[in-house]
C-alpha positions as a Markdown table, in Angstrom:
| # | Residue | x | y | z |
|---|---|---|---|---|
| 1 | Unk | -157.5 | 81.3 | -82.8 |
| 2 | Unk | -155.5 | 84.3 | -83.6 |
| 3 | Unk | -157.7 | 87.2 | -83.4 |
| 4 | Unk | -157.3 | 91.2 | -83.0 |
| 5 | Unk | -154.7 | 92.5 | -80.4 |
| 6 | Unk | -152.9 | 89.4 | -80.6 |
| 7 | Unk | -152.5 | 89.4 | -84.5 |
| 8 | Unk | -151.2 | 92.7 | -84.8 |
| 9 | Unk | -148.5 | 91.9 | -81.9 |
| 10 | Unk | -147.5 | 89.1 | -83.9 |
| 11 | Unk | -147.8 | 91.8 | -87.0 |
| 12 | Unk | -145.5 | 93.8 | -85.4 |
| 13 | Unk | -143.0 | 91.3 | -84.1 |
| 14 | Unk | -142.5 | 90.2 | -87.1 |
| 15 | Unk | -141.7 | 93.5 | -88.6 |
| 16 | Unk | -139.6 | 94.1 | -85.7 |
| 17 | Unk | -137.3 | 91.2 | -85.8 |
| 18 | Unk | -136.8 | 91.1 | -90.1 |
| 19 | Unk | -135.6 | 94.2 | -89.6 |
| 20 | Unk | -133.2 | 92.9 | -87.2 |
| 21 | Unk | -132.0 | 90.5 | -90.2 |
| 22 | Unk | -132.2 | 93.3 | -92.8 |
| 23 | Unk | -135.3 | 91.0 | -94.6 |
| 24 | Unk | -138.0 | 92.9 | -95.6 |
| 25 | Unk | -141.5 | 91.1 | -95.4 |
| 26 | Unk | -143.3 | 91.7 | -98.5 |
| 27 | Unk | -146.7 | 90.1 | -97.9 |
| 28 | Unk | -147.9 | 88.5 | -95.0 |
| 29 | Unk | -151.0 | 87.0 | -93.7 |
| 30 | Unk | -152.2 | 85.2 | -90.2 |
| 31 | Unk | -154.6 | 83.3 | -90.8 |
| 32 | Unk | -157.3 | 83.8 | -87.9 |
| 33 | Unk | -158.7 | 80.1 | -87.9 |
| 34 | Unk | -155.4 | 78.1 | -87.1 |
| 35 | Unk | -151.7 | 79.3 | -86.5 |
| 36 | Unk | -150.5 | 79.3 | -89.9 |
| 37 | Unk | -148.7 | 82.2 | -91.3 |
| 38 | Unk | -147.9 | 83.1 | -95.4 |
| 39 | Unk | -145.1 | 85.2 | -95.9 |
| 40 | Unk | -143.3 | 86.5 | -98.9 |
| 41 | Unk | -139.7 | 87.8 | -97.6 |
| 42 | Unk | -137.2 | 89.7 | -99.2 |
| 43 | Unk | -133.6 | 87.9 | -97.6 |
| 44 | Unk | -130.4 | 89.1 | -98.5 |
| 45 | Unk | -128.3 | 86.8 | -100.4 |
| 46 | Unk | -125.5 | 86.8 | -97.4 |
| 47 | Unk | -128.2 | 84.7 | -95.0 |
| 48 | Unk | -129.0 | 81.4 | -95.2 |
| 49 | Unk | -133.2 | 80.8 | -95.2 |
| 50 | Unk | -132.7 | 78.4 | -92.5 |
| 51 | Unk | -131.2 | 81.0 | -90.3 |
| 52 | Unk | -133.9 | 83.7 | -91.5 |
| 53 | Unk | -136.7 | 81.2 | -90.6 |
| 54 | Unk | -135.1 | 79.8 | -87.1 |
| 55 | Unk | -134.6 | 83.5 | -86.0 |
| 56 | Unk | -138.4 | 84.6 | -86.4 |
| 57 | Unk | -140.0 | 81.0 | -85.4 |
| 58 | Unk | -137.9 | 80.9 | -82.3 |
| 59 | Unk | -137.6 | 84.6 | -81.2 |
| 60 | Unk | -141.1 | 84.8 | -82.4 |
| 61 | Unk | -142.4 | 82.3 | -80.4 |
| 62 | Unk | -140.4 | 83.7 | -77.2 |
| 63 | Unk | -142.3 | 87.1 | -77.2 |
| 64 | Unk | -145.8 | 85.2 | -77.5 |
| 65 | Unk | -144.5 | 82.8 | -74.1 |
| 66 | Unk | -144.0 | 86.2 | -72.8 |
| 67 | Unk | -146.9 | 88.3 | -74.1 |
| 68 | Unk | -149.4 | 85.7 | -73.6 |
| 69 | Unk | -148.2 | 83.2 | -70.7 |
| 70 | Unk | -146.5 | 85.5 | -68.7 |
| 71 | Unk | -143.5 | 83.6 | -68.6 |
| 72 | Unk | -140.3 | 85.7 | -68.4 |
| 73 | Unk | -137.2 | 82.5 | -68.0 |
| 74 | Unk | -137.6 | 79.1 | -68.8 |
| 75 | Unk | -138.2 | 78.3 | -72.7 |
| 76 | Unk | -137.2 | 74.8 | -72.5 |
| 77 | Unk | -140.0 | 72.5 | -74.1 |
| 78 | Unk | -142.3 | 75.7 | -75.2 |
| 79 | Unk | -143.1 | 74.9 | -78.8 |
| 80 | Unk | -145.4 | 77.4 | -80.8 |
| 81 | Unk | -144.6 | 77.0 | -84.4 |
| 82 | Unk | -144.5 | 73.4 | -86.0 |
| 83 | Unk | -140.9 | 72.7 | -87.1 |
| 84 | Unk | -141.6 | 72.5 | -90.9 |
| 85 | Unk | -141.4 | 75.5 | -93.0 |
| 86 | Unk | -141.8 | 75.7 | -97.0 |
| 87 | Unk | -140.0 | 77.9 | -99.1 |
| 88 | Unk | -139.4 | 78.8 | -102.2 |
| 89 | Unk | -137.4 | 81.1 | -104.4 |
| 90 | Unk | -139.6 | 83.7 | -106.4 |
| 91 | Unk | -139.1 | 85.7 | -109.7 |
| 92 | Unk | -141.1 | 85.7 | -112.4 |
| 93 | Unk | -143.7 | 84.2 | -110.5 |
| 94 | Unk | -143.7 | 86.9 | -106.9 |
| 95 | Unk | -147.2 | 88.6 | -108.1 |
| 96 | Unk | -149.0 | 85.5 | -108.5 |
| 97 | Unk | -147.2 | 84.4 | -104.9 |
| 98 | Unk | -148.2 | 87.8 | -103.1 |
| 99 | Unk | -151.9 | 87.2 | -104.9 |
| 100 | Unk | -152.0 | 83.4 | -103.0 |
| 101 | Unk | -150.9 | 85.2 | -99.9 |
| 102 | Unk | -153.4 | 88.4 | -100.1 |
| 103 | Unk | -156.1 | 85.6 | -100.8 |
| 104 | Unk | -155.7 | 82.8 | -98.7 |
| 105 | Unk | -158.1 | 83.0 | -96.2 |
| 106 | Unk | -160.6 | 83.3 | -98.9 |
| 107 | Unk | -159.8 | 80.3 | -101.2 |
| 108 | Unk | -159.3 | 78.0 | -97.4 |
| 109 | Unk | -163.6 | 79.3 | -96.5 |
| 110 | Unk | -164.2 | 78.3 | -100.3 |
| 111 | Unk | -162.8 | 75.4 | -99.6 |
| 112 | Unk | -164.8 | 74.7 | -96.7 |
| 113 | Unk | -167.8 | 75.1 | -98.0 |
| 114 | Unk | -167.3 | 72.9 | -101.1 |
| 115 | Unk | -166.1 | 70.1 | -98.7 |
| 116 | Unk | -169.5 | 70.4 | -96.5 |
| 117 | Unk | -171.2 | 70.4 | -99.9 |
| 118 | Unk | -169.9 | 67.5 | -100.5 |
| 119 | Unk | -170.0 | 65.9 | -97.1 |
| 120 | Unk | -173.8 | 66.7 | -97.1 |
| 121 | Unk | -174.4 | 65.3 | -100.6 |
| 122 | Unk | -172.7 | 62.0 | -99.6 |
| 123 | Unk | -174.4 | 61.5 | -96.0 |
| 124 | Unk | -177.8 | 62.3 | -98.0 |
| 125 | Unk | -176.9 | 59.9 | -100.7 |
| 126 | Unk | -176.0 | 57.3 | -98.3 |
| 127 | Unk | -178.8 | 57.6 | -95.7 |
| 128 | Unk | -181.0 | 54.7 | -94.6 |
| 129 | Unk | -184.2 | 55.9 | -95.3 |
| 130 | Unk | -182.6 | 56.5 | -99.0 |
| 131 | Unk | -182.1 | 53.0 | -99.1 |
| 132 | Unk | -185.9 | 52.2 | -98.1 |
| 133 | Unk | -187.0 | 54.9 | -100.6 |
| 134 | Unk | -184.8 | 53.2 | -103.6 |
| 135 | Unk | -184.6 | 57.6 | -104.5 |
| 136 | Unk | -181.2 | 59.1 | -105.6 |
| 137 | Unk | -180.9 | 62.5 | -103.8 |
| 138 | Unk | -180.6 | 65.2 | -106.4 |
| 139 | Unk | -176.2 | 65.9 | -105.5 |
| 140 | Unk | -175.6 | 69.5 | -105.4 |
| 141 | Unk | -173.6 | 71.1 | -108.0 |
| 142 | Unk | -169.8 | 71.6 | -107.8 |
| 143 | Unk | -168.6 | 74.4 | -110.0 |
C-alpha cells in the first residue's frame, strides 16, 4: 500500500523527472490500495511515449529501491512497475479523461461494494440451509 510520505515522494519524483523530459503531468492519481498510477501527460511531439514512459517507470522505480530499500548500486532484477502501460492520445475527449483520473479511486470502492453485494447475494442464495428451507433470499438491489 502506498500511503502518506511515500505517496507524495513518488508525487514529487514524478514531477521531478517530467520536467527532466519537458512533459508536463496534467492529472495524476496513486491509488493507495495497489501500485497503480493514472496519469494524463502533456509530451512534446519530438519524444516518443515509449521513451517518456521507460524514463519515469525505470528512473522512478530506482529512487523508490533507494528511498525505501536502502539500496544505493545494484538494480539488476529490481522490478517495481509491471511492464505494461496504456496510453492513449487525448483531444476532444482530455476533460472527461482528467474527470476518470480525479475519480478513480472512488468509482474502484463503488465497485467493491457492488461486487460484495453481489458476492453476498449469491452465497445467501446458494446456501444449504436455503436448500432445506425451499426459500429464495430476497437479492439485494443493484442500481
Amino acid at each position: 500500500m502506498i500511503f502518506g510520505s511515500i505517496r507524495k515522494h513518488l508525487g514529487e519524483v514524478f514531477h521531478d523527472l517530467a520536467r527532466q523530459k519537458g512533459v508536463i503531468i496534467e492529472e495524476g492519481h496513486l491509488m493507495p490500495d495497489h501500485v497503480h498510477i493514472h496519469m494524463c501527460l502533456s509530451i512534446p511531439q519530438k519524444l516518443v511515449v515509449s521513451n517518456v514512459v521507460g524514463f519515469i517507470k525505470g528512473k522512478s522505480a530506482i529512487s523508490i529501491a533507494r528511498t525505501l530499500k536502502g539500496k544505493q548500486i545494484n538494480f539488476s532484477g529490481e522490478a517495481f512497475w509491471a511492464r505494461e502501460y496504456f496510453v492513449s492520445t487525448v483531444g476532444l475527449d482530455e476533460n472527461m479523461v482528467r474527470e476518470y483520473i480525479r475519480n478513480q479511486e472512488k468509482h474502484d470502492a463503488d465497485r467493491d461494494q457492488l461486487k460484495l453485494a453481489v458476492k453476498r447475494a449469491l452465497g445467501a442464495y446458494f446456501s444449504p440451509s436455503r436448500a432445506s428451507s425451499n426459500k429464495s433470499p430476497a437479492l439485494p438491489e443493484v442500481i
